[in-house]
Structures are given as C-alpha cells and as structure tokens.
N, C-alpha and C positions, 0 to 999 in steps of 0.2 A: 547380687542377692546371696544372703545367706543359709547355707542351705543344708550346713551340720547344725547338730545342738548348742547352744549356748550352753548346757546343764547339762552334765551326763546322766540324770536321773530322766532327761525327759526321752532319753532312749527307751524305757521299759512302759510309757505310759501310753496307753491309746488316743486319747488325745492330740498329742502332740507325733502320736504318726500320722494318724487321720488328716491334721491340719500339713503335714509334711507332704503325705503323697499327694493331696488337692490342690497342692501349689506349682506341682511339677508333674508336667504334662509327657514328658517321655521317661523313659526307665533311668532309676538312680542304680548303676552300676557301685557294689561295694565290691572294695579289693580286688578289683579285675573283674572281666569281662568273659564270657566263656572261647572267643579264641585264647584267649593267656591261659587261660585255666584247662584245655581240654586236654592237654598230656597226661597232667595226672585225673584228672576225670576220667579218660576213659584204660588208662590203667589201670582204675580201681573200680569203675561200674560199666557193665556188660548189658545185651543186648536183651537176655532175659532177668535180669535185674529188679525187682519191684522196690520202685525209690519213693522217697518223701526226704520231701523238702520244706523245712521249716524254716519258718521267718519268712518267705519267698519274695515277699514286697511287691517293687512292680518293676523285678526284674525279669529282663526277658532268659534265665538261665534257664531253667525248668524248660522250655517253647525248643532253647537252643540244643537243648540233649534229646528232650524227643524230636526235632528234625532229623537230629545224626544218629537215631537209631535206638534210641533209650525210649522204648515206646509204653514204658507203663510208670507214668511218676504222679503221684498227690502233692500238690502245692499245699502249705497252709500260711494260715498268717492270720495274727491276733486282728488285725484292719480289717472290718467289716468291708468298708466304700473300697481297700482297696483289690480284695476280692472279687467285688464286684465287674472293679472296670477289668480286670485280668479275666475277669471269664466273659465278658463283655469284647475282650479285643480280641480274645481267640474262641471264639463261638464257631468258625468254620468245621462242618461234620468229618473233615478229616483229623480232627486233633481228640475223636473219641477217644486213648489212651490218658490223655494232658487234663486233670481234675485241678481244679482250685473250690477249696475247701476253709471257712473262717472255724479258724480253731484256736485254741489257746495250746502253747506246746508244756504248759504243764498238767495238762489234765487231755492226755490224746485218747479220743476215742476209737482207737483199735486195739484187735486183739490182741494178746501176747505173739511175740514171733510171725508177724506178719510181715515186715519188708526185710527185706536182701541189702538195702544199704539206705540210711539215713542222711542226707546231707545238709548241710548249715553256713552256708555264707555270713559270717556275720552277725546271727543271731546271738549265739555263747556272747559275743563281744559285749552288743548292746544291752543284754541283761544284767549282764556283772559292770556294766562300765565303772561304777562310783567305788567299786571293791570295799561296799561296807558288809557287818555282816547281815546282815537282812539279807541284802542278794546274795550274798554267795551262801546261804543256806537256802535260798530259793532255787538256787544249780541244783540242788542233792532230787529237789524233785525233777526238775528238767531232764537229768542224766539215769533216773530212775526208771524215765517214762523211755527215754530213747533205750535204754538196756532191755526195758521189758516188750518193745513193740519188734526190737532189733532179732533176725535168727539167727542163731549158728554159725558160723565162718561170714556173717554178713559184716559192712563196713558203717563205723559211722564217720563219714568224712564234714573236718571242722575247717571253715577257711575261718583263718584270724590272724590279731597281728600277735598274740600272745604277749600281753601286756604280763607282768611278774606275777599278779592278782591272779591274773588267768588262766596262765599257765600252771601255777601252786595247784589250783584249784583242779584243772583238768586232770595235770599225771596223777596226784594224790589219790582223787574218787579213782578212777580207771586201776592207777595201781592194785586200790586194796580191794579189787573183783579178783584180781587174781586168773583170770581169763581173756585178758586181755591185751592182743601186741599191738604195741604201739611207735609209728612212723610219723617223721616229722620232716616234711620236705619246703624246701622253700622257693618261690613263685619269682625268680626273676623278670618272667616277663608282666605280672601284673606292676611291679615299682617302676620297669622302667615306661613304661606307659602312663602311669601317673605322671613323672620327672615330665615328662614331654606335654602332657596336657596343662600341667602346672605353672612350664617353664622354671621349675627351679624355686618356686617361691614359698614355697613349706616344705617340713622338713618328711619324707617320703620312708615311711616305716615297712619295716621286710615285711611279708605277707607269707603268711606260713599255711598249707594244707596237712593238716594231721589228720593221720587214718589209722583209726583204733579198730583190729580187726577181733570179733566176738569168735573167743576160739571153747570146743567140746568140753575141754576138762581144767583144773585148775594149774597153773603151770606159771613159773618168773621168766620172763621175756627182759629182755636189754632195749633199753628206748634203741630205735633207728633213729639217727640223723643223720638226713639229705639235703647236704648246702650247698653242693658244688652245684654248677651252672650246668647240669647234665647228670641225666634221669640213670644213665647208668653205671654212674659214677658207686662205686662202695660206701657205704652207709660212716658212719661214726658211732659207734657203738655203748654205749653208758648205763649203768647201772643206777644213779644216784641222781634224785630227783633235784636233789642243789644245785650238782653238778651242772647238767641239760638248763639250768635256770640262767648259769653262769655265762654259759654257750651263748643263749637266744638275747639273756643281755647285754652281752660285748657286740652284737650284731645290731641293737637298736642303739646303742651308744655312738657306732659307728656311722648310722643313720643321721645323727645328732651333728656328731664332728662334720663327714664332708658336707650335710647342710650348712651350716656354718664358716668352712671352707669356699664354698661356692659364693654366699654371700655378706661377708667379713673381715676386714684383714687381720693378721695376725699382728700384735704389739709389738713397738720395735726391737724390744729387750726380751719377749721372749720365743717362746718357738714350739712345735705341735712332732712329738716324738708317738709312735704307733710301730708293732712289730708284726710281720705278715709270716704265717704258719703253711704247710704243707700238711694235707691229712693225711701223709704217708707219716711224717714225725710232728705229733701235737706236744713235744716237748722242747724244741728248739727251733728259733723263730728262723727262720730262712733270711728273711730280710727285713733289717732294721731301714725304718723312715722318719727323716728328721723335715719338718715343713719351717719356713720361715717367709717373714716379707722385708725386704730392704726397702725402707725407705729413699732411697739418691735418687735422684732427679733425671739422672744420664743413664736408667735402664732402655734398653732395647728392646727388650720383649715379655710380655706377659707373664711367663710360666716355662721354668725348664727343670730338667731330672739330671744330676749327676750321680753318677755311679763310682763310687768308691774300688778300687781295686783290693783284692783280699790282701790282708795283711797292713796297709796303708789306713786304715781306720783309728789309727793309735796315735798317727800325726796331729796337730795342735789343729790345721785348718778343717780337717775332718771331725777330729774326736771332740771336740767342745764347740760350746755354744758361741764365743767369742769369735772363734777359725772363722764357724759356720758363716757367721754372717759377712764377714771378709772373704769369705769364696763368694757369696751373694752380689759383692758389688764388684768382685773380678767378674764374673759372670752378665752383671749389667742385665739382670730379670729382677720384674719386682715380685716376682715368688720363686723361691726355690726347694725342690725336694730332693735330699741329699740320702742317697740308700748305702747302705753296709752291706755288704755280702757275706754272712755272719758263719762261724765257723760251723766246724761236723756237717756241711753241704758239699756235694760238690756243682760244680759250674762252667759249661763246658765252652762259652765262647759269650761275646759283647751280645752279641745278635740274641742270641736265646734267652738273656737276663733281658733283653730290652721287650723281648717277645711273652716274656710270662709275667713282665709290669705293666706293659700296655693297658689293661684292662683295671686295675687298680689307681695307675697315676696320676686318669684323670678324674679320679674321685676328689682330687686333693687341687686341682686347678681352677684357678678364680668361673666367675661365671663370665660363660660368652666365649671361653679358650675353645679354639677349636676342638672335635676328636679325630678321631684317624685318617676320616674320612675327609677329613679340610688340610689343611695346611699343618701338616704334623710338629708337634713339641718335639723341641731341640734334646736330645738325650747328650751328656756333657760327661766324659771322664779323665784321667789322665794321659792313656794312652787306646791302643788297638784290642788290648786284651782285658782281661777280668782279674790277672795278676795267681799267683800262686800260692797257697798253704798249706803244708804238710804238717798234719798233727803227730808229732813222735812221742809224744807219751800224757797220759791222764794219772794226774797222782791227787793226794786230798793231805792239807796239812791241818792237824790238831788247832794252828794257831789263827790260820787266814782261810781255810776252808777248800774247797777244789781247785786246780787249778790247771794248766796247762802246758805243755815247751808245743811248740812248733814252730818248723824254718818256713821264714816268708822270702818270697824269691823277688825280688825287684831289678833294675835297671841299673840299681848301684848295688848289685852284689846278693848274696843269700846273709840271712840274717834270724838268727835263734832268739826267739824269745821267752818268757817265761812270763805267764799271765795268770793271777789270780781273779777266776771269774766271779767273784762277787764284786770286783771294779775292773772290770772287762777294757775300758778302751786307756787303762793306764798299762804300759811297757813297765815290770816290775827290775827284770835284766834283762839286760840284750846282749849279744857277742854277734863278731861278723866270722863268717867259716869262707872258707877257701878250698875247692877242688884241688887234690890232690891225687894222684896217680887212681883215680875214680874215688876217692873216697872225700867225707869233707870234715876241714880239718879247719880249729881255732885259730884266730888272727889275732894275737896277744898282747900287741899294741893297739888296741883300736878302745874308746870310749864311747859308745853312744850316750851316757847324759853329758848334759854340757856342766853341769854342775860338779861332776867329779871330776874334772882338771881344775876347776876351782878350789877340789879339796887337797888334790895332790898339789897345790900353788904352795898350801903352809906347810908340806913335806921339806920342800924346796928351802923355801922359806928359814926352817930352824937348820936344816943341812947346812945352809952360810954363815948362821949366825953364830951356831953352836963352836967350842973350839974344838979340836982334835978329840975324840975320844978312842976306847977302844971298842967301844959300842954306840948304838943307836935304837930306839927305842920307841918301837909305835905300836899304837893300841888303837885298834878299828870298830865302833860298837855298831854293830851292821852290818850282817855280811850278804843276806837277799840271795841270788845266785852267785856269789862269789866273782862277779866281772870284775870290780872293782878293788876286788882282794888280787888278783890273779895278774892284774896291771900294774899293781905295787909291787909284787914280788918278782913279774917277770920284764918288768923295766926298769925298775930304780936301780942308781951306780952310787953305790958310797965305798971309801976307802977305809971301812971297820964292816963291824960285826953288826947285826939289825937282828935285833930281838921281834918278831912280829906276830902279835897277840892281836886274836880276831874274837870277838864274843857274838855268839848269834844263841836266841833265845828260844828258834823252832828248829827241831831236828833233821824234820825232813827237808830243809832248803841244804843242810849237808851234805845231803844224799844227790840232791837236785846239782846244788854248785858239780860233785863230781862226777854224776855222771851224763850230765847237759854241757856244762859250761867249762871245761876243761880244768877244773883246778884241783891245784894235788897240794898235798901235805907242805910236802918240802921238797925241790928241786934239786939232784946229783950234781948240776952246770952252777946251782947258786947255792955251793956249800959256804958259802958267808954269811947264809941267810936262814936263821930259824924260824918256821911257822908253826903255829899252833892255835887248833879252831877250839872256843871252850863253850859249850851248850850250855849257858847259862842264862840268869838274865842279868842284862848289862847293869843295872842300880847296885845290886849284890857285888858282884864283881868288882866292881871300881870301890865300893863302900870297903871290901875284904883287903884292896889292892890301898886304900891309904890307910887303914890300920897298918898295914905291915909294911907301910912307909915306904912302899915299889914304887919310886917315877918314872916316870914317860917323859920321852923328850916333845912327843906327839900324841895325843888322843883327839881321835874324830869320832863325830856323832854322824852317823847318814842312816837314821834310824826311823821307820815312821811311825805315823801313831794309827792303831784301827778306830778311835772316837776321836772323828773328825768334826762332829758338831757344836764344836767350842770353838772352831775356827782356826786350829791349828793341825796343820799335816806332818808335819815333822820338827821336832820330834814328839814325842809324848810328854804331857805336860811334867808328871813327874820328875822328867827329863832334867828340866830346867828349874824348876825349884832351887829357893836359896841352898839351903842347908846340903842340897846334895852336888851343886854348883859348886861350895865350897868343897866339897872332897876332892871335884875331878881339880881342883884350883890348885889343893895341895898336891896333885899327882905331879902335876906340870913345874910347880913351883920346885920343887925336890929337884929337876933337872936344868931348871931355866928354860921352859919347853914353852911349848905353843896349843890350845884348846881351838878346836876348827868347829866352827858348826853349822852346820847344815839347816839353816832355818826356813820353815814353806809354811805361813800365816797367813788366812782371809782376814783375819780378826787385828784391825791395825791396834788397837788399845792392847791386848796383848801381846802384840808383836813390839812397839814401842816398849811396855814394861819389860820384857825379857830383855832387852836391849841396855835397859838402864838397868837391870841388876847385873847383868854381866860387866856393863861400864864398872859398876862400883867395884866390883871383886877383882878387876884388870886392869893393871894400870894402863894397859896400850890396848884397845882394839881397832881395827880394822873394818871393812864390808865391802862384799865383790858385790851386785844385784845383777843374777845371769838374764842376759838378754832375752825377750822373750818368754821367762817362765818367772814363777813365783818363789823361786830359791832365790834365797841372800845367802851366803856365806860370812861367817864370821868366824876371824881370826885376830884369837887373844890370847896376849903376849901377856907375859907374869915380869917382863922390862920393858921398859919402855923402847920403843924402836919406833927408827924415821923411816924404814926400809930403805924406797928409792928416790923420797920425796925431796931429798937437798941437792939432787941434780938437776941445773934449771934448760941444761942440753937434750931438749927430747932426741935426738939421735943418738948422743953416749947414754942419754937415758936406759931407750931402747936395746942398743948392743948390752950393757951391761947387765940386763933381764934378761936377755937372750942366752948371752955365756953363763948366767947365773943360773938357770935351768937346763939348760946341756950337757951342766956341771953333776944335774943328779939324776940324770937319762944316760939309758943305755945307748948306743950308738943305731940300735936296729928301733930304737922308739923319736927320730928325728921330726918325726911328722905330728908329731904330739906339743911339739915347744910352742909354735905359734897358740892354737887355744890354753894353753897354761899363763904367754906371755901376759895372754888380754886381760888374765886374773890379775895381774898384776895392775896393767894399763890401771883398771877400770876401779882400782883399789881406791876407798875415802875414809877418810880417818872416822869413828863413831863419838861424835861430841857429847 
C-alpha cells in the first residue's frame, strides 16, 4: 500500500490528509519516532514547558512526551476526523495536561507569547513541499504566527529533512528577525531506523532537528551545526546562509550516493571518488575514497577497503584510475574502496585509521555485506603500518600555484618529493636521500622517472657519434626541481668541455631545485663542467639562441604543459609547432646534434601529427615508448643514423650498448646503465 503522496501538493490539502489518516489505522511516524528523537527533545523542552505541537497527526509524539514528563502540550492539526480519533484514543482522565485541538497553523488562536516551545514534526515540510511560490509565501504567515504565539527564550523546534527550498526559506525569515539563534542538529538514530525498516530500498535522507531559540533583543548569531553522531560534540559554526546550504546538501547527496552504492554497480570504466573531513580541519580532507567494481569472474569476496600508505598515493596502481582497478582484480573483490591518507594529518597506526573508517566504509558496500557485527570486511594495505610523511616546506609559485616538498619514508628508502597540489597525486620531482652521520643527504645518481634515462639515452647517443671536440653542448628546456639537471652534471663523463644550459620559466622551482633537491650552480670536482640556470621562457630563448646561430649538440624538451585539455601533457603545444620546430632544427643542425623530446599525448591525432612534422624536418628519427607510462621519447637526428640496428648479434649487440653508455657515466653512476641500455633496446625507427 501506498501510503506517501503521489503529488507533493496534496500534502497541504485537507482532503487528502483526511483520506490518508482513515486508511491507517495505527500512527504514521514522520522522521522518527520519539525514542530516536528524545535527546534532543528533551534537551530542548523541559518539565514546565508549555508546548504545542502543530501538524500532530496521529502520531503518538505529543502522548510520548507527556508520559515522560512534558505534561502541559496542545496538539493541533488542520484534520478534523483525525482530531477526533486522537482525543478519542487518549480520553483517559489521566492525560488532563494532553489537548488535541483542530486548528489551522496559519491562523492559531492563541495569544501573543503564550508557549515556551513550539514543535513541528514535519509540518514546515509538508506545506512547502512543491517549493512554489504560493507556499512559500504561505510559510511568511506560518512562521509569523509561530513568532507571535512563541515567548522569550522559548524554542521553536523543526524536525525536517531541509530540502534546499526549505531550508532558503527557513534561515532567511529567522535571520532577518534578527532575534533569533539558530541550531541545526542531525538525527542519526531516526535514518538508521528507517535503513532497517526499509531494508535499504529508498534512498534514506538525513533528518535534521533545528531549534531556533526566541532571544530579548536584536543580536547576529552564527548558525550552529550538529553533525557529528554525538550531542556533545562542538558545533560548526557559519555565518552565511549559502554556506549552511552547501553543508546540508553534500549531506543529502551523500544520501543519494551510498543509496545507490548499496543498490548498483558501479560501470566498469569508471569509479566513485568522495573526500572525508575532520570538523577539527573543514579545509583538508583527511581521507580521500576512491569506490570501484571489477567486473572478473574469480573474485572472492564482496567488498574490501585498501588503505594506501602516506606517501605511496603517487604510485600508478594507486594514484589512477587504470592502477585502481588492477589492484581490484589483485584483490579478487568485486568492490573495492581504495583510501589516501592525505597530507597535513597525522596518523598514528593501521588499527586507528581502520577504527575511524569503520563506520563510513560500510556506507560504500554493496547491499547484504555484512557490518561489524557479522563477518567483518577485509581491510587490505601494503604492509603493518600507515607509512610515513614529513612536510618540510609549503611554498606557492606564480606559475603552478601551491605546492609542497616532503620526505616519504618507505621500505625502499626515504624519498623527497616535490608536489604541486593543484595535481596532487602527480610526483613533479623526486630525489632519493641517504642518512648520513644523522643527517639526510642526496643520492645523485638515482632517477625516479623512467623516462629521464630515456632522455639522457640521446646524451649518450650524440657523445658516440659526435667526433672529438673541445666542447660539448647541452641545452635542457625544463628544469622542475632540478633532479634531472643534477644527474646530468653529477654523472656524465666526457673527455671536453660541456657547456650546460638549463632554461626554466618559474623562478621559484630555482629556489626549490636548491634548496630541496641539492643542486648547485657549478661544481668545484666538475670544473669541466659549466652550468647555467636562465629564467626565461624556453620559445624566447631558443628563438634568441638561432638568431645568433648558438648550436647544441643536444637540446631536450621535458617541459609540461598547464592546458591539458587538448590532450597533450608535455610539452606545450607551442612547443611543437612548425616554425618554432624549425629553430630548435637549426640549433642542432649547426652542430650535427640530436633534438630529444619528451612527448605525453592522450590525444592520438595529435600525437601522430607532431610525429609526422618532426619526421619531415628530421631526417632520422627514433622512439623509446617507456613502459608503463604515456611518455614516448623522440630522438631526432639532423643525419641519418643506424645506431645499433646493423648488428644482427643480440649479445655483441647488447655489450656494445653497454660499453657505449659506460663510456658517458661516471664510474659512481654504474647502476644507472642497465635502464638507459633498455632505451636503447626498445628503440624503433619513426616511419
């Protein structure tokens, strides 16, 4: 039987209550029940109390508080009949305090300032339900009559679910009395008592009790908000009615979601990301959750929660959506909930993050998963701990916006990174640091992207080809933190002189390179070696540097782009353009050099064109495609070259790659040749 409105209009009509209550023979409980509701009921109405209660229906609320002590309350209600039977079921001469009265609540006939606290289950709701404006210019009387019948410090308490209409409506009037504070707490135990009578089959909206208290004189109050699951929790404080709107509807949204969650799967391709808040800090999410469903056929359970370790968030199976769902079928559950342990928190052990998600993670579990109480979800991470990260400094650059360094401590080592938090789970530089007599100290040989042995492959590369000179001649457009500059200058071995010309376009990553990432100017041990950082931007520089006919034996691009919605990450479209293609062409050509670039494209029609304008202006190119990630390297020769393609001996192959990159490493960077070799390996001609 159907036993809400079909119409939200027929909420306000007498009729169609009349024909509602006559069809239902025991009490229609709205939004809970007076056990769920009696905390804040009798937190806010007392023993000498004089209450009315409008709308009252033919619930037994009103019956429920004079038992427990609230012994002087007026019922009303628009419903003549269902008046009748409420004073017809409680006609016993002990309930002389308990009056059921047919009144209309816009025209109440009592005095001015006559009760101590007005209450409202539900009614506000039912009149505004269509939020046209007919009704909600029929509230101005509603709330007119509740202000004038209401005294002095008395309460008028709203149970509702504050639909957006509603709520506008409510704080709005209440604001501009200017007398009035206003509390907004939420009713956990009336939802989950729905969820249970429901079983899960509609979607179960937060129930909110607002208590607007009538105060002496005119005075600006801050909305209170009461969300947390306990009455004596600290409020949330807010000034701005938009604001508190914002609040109440991330809360039915989320209503929305794990309904949905519970009964839904999620598509295979994509996935259900939500950030979870501390009312200690409403400006950084404590913990990020990513939900998905794997489809394979060979999962084992339901629903499990993996916990990410700090710092390991940036790795590919973690930090993208692709990882994600390959951890899902390592995992073998067809839902998984994947949490970030997100930075400026701290987190002091496995057990207490698993202890403060418990109650949120099974919002997000199919329906029928057990909860705590049955057969508990598997919590999944990499190891015993929550892992480690130490923020060492907060800087903000003109060009990319805030950003970060902090060392993340793992199992292979500590590890510096540098993160610009408007693309948080991308490693912008990394360097590995090493204990040293307590302090920690750069490891200078080390590359964390795998693409930059790729780029140092065409370093190599023109060092064999090139004949004897007195110098050698590299230009780096990209310098980030500086790892990647600092690896070139502190491990490459040439028998001349190396000119090394770095161009970076934000100043503060200068700053950052030396005072994060160890890199200096020029090195006293590598007096062979001139370095110089130029703050420019890289088009200018290379356009000024073939005007005055300067060649490179080497220029690399590892530059990226901030508009990335063309489809291309690095470099910047600009970048690649004919005309300015042709400058860097003449740069190289002046030396008989090599152009390396660093290309990261979603957009394959562009990525193919860039490819075929480079083919035209080069007569030889190359392409590495790094395993795993979306970097191609190209390397373009201004001669033709076979490299190592005419040897059909993969072992003299192999040695001769080997000795041919040993040949431009320092002896202390041996550990670096095998991923440089593979650039080689995995080289194909570009047709």
């Amino acid at each position: 039987m159907n036993l809400l409105p079909k119409s939200s209009k027929e909420f306000a009509n007498e009729e169609y209550w009349n024909a509602f209550f006559a069809k239902r023979d025991k009490s229609f409980e709205w939004y809970g029940n007076y056990v769920q509701l009696s905390a804040f009921l009798h937190k806010y109405i007392k023993r000498k109390d004089k209450v009315l209660n409008v709308g009252c229906g033919n619930s037994t609320l009103g019956h429920d508080l004079y038992v427990n002590g609230i012994v002087n309350i007026v019922n009303i209600d628009l419903s003549d009949l269902v008046i009748k039977q409420m004073v017809k079921k409680y006609a016993a001469s002990d309930n002389t305090g308990l009056q059921f009265v047919a009144m209309d609540v816009f025209d109440l006939k009592f005095d001015n300032q006559t009760f101590t606290v007005v209450l409202d289950k539900g009614t506000l709701d039912a009149i505004v339900a269509d939020g046209s404006n007919e009704t909600l210019m029929k509230v101005d009387k509603m709330f007119g009559e509740i202000d004038r019948v209401l005294k002095f410090m008395g309460r008028y308490i709203c149970i509702s679910l504050l639909q957006s209409h509603v709520l506008t409506k409510f704080l709005n009037w209440f604001q501009s009395k200017n007398n009035y504070m206003i509390r907004i707490h939420r009713c956990f135990d009336a939802e989950t008592a729905m969820q249970i009578e429901t079983n899960l089959s509609a979607v179960i909206f937060p129930v909110f009790v607002v208590v607007c208290t009538k105060m002496n004189s005119s005075l600006s109050f801050p909305f209170e908000l009461y969300l947390q699951n306990d009455l004596s929790a600290k409020p949330m404080k807010i000034s701005n009615v938009d604001e508190v709107l914002i609040v109440v509807n991330t809360m039915q949204q989320y209503a929305v979601l794990t309904y949905s969650l519970k009964n839904k799967s999620i598509p295979p391709d994509s996935e259900i990301s939500l950030t979870l808040f501390t009312q200690i800090d409403e400006s950084n999410p404590r913990y990020s959750i990513f939900i998905l469903d794997n489809i394979s056929q060979d999962s084992t359970t339901k629903y499990a929660v993996f916990i990410v370790p700090q710092g390991q968030e940036t790795q590919w199976l973690f930090g993208s959506p692709e990882g994600r769902r390959e951890l899902a079928k390592m995992c073998k559950t067809q839902r998984l909930a994947v949490v970030h342990l997100n930075r400026n928190h701290i987190y002091q052990d496995l057990k207490l993050v698993q202890d403060e998600l418990s109650s949120k993670v099974m919002d997000y579990a199919p329906k029928n998963v057990k909860h705590a109480n049955g057969k508990p979800i598997p919590y999944l991470s990499l190891g015993e701990d929550v892992g480690k990260r130490i923020i060492k400094h907060k800087g903000k650059s003109e060009m990319s916006g805030d950003y970060v360094i902090e060392d993340v401590y793992s199992a292979d080592g500590v590890f510096r990174r540098l993160i610009f938090l408007s693309n948080e789970y991308v490693v912008q530089s990394e360097c590995k640091l090493t204990e040293a007599s307590g302090k920690l100290k750069h490891i200078h040989n080390y590359l964390a992207c795998r693409h930059h042995y790729g780029l140092f492959a065409g370093i190599v590369l023109q060092n064999k080809f090139k004949a004897e000179s007195d110098c050698f001649r590299i230009l780096l457009v990209g310098f980030g933190g500086g790892c990647f500059s600092t690896f070139i200058q502190r491990n490459i071995k040439l028998n001349r002189k190396l000119i090394f010309d770095i161009v970076e376009i934000d100043k503060e990553m200068i700053n950052v390179a030396k005072d994060w990432f160890g890199w200096q100017d020029n090195i006293s041990s590598k007096d062979n070696i001139k370095s110089t950082v130029h703050i420019t931007d890289g088009i200018e520089f290379i356009k000024q540097k073939a005007s005055d006919n300067c060649g490179y034996d080497v220029i690399l691009f590892d530059v990226d782009s901030k508009d990335v919605e063309k489809g291309l990450s690095c470099p910047p479209l600009s970048f690649v353009e004919k005309s300015f293609l042709e400058c860097v062409h003449k740069l190289v050509a002046l030396n008989k050099g090599i152009f390396v670039l660093n290309l990261v494209a979603r957009n394959t029609s562009l990525k193919n064109q860039i490819k075929f304008d480079v083919k035209n202006l080069f007569p030889c190119v190359y392409s590495f495609s790094v395993p795993e990630e979306l970097n191609e390297i190209l390397y373009c020769f201004t001669v033709k070259s076979d490299l190592f393609f005419e040897i059909n001996d993969d072992k003299a192959k192999e040695n001769l790659i080997n000795e041919t990159v040993k040949s431009t490493l320092s002896s202390k960077s041996l550990k670096s040749v095998s991923p440089i070799s593979e650039s080689f390996k995995c080289m194909k001609i570009v047709d």
